[in-house]
C-alpha positions in Angstrom: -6.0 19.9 6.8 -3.5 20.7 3.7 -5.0 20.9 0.3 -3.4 18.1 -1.6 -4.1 20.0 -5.0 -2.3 22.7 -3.6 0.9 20.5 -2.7 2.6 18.7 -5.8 5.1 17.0 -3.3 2.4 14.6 -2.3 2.0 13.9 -5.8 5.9 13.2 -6.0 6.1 11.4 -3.0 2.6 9.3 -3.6 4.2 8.6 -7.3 7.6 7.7 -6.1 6.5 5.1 -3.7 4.3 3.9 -6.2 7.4 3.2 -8.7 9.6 1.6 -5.8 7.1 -0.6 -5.2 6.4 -1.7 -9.1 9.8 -1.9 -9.6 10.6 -4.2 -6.6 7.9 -6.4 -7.7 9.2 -6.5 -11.1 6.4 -5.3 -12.8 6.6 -2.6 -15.9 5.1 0.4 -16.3 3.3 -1.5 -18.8 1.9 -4.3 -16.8 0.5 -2.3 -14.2 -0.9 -0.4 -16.9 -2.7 -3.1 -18.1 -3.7 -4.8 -14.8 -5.2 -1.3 -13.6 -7.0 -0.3 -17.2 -5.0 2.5 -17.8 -2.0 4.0 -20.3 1.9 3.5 -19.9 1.3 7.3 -20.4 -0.7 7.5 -16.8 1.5 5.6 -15.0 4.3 7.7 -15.9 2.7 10.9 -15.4 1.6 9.3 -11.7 5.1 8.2 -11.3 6.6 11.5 -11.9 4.1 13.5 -9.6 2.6 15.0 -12.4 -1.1 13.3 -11.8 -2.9 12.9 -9.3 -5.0 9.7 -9.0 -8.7 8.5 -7.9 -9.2 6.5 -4.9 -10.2 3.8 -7.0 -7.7 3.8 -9.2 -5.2 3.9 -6.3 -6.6 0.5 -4.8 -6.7 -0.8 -8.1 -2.7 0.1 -8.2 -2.5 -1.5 -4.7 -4.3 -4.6 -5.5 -2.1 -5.1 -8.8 1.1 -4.7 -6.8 0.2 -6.5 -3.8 1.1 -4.2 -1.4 -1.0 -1.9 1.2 -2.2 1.6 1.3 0.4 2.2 4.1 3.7 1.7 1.8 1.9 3.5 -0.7 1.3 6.5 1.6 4.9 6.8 3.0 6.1 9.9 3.9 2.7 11.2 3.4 0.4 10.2 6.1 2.6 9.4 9.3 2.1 5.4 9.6 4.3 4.6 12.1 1.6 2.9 14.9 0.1 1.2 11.6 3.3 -0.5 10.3 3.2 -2.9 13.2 -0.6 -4.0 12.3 0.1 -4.5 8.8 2.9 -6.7 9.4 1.3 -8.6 12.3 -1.8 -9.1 10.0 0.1 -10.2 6.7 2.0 -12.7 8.6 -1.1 -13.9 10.7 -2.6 -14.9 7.3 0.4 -17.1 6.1 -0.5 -19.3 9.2 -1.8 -22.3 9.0 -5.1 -23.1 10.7 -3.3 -24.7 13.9 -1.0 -22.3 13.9 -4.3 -19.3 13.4 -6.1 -21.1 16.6 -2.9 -20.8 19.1 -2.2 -17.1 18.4 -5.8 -16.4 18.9 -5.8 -18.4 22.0 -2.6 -16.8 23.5 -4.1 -13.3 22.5 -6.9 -14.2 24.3 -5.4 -15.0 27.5 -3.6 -12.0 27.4 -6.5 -9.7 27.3 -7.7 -11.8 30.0 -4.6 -10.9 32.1 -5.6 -7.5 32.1 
């Protein structure tokens, strides 16, 4: 496994997709700041790829933007097969109850297909 302190470009990357994600959410650098408990300063130094960040801090940062360790990872970890089960499991919680009961009936007699 690659040393992450030893690669910057994951820093870059990691900070990067961090940034397109605050910006299409319309949050500043300011407000994240805030809603994390941490400087403008950090968030630009993250931002830039010049700091790296604690797990906590990192779902802290997911939490405030409402997004998923997945898009935050990008071009870092390969999440290709997991892309599918993030977007199958966002939508499945905007169902309504009804709606919760027939997917997990139809899933159900699929597997029983099998």
């Amino acid at each position: 496994m690659e040393d992450i302190d030893n690669n910057p470009s994951i820093y870059k990357i990691l900070g990067n997709n961090i940034k397109k994600i605050r910006t299409k959410e319309h949050i500043s650098q300011e407000r994240l700041a805030d809603l994390i408990g941490k400087s403008s300063h950090f968030i630009s130094l993250l931002e830039r790829g010049e700091s790296g960040v604690a797990i906590d801090i990192l779902i802290d940062i997911c939490k405030a933007l409402n997004t998923d360790t997945n898009s935050v990872f990008a071009g870092i970890i390969d999440n290709s097969n997991m892309y599918n089960n993030s977007y199958l499991n966002k939508s499945f919680e905007r169902f309504s109850d009804v709606d919760k009961d027939m997917v997990s009936y139809l899933i159900n007699y699929i597997n029983t297909k099998k």
